[in-house]
N, C-alpha and C positions, 0 to 999 in steps of 0.2 A: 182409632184411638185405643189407647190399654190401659185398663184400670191397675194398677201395683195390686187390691186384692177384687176377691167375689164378694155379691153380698148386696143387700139394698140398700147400703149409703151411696150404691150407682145408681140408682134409679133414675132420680131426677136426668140426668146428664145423659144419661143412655138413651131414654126417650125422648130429651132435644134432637139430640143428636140424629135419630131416627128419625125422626120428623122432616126435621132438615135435608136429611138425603135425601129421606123419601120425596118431599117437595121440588126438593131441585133435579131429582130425575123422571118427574111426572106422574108418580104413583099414587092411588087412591084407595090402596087397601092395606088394612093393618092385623095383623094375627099376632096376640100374647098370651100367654101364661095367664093366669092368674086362681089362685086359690078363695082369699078371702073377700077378693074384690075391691083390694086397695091401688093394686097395679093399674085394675083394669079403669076406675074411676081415673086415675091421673094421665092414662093415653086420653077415654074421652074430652079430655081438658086440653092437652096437647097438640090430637090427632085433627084438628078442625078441616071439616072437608075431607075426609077418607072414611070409608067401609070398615066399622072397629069390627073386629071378629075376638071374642072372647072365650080360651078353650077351658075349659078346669076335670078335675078328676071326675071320673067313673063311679057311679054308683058301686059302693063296696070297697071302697080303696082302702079307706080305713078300717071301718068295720064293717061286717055284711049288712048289706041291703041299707046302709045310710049314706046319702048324700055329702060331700065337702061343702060344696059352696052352699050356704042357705038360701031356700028359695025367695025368700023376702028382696036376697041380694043382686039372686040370680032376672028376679021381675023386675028392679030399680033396673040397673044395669040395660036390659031390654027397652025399658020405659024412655031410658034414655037414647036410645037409637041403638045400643050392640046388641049384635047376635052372639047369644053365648051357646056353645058347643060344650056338652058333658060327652066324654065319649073313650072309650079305652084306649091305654096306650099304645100307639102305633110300633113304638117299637120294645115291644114287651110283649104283652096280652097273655095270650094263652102260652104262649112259648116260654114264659117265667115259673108257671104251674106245672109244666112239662120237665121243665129244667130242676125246679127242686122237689120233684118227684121219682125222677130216673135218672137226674145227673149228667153225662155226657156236654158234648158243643151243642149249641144255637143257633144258627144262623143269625136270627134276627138280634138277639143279644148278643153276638160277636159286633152286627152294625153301632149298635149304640155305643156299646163299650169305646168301637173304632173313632166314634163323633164324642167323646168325651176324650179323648186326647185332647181336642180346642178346645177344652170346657163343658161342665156340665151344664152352662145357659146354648151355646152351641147344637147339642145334644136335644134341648128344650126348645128350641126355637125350630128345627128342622121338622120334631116330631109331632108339635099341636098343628107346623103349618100342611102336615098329612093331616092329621086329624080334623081340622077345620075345612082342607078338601072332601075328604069323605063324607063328611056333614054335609056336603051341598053349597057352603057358608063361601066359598070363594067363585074368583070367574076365572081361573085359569092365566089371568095375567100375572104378573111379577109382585110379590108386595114386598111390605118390612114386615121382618119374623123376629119376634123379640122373647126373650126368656133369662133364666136366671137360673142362680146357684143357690136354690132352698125358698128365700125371701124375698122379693123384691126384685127388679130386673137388672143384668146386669151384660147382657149379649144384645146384638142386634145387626141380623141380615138383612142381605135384600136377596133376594130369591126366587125362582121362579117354580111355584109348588107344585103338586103333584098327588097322585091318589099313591094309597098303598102300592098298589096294585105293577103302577109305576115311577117304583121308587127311584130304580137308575137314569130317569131323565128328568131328577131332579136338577138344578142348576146352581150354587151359592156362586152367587155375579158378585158380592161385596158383604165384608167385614165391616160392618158402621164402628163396632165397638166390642169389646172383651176383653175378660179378667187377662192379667199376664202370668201372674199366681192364681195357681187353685190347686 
């Protein structure tokens, strides 16, 4: 499915959507985005019967040494059965620092730039379902990877994830949904 644009008026629909696939091809685990914790509340509503993995920003993202997601939202969230993963961008980190420091190519930021051609929930969805591997937070089977463009979700694979480490045996098996515009 294609949304005409990005943006969280997909949310709803992206994460049926998701579900759905994920359901009818036997999968039990979910990894999303979410910042403020609105995304992540409406998968655990959705997602009934799957492993929610919830990834969000990196201590310092915004400002040094403060947290995005608040913890009050980060404990509900947990309370409720997700595992939330804080943890640095997979494909950024330190090569973003490096980059606007001494300027030159990236590797690592040439990859995402390349996964932002299919959008930047595309992009988003690939990089938390590293990051939620490297946390520990997955089992190595295939799940649905969902992400978005700024607010709300509006992409959603299926996928079969992977550690940093090894990034090139990643798999994207299926396009559930994404922007056409962005």
């Amino acid at each position: 499915m294609y949304f005409d644009q990005p943006g969280k008026s997909n949310t709803e629909e992206t994460l049926i959507r998701a579900f759905e696939q994920g359901h009818k091809l036997g999968l039990d685990e979910v990894v999303v985005a979410s910042t403020t914790g609105t995304t992540a509340y409406r998968v655990l509503e959705i997602f009934t019967g799957f492993a929610v993995t919830v990834v969000t920003y990196h201590c310092g993202f915004r400002e040094p040494f403060q947290k995005v997601m608040p913890d009050a939202i980060r404990m509900d969230l947990e309370s409720k059965g997700a595992a939330v993963v804080s943890a640095t961008h997979a494909l950024s980190g330190v090569e973003r620092s490096l980059f606007k420091m001494y300027g030159g190519h990236s590797p690592v930021l040439l990859i995402a730039d390349t996964l932002r051609l299919f959008g930047q929930g595309t992009k988003v969805a690939v990089e938390v379902s590293i990051m939620a591997a490297d946390a520990g937070a997955l089992s190595g089977n295939d799940v649905v990877a969902i992400g978005g463009s700024g607010q709300g979700a509006d992409t959603a694979l299926i996928l079969k994830p992977v550690n940093q480490s090894d990034l090139f045996d990643m798999r994207i098996r299926e396009v559930v949904c994404k922007p056409r515009a962005f």
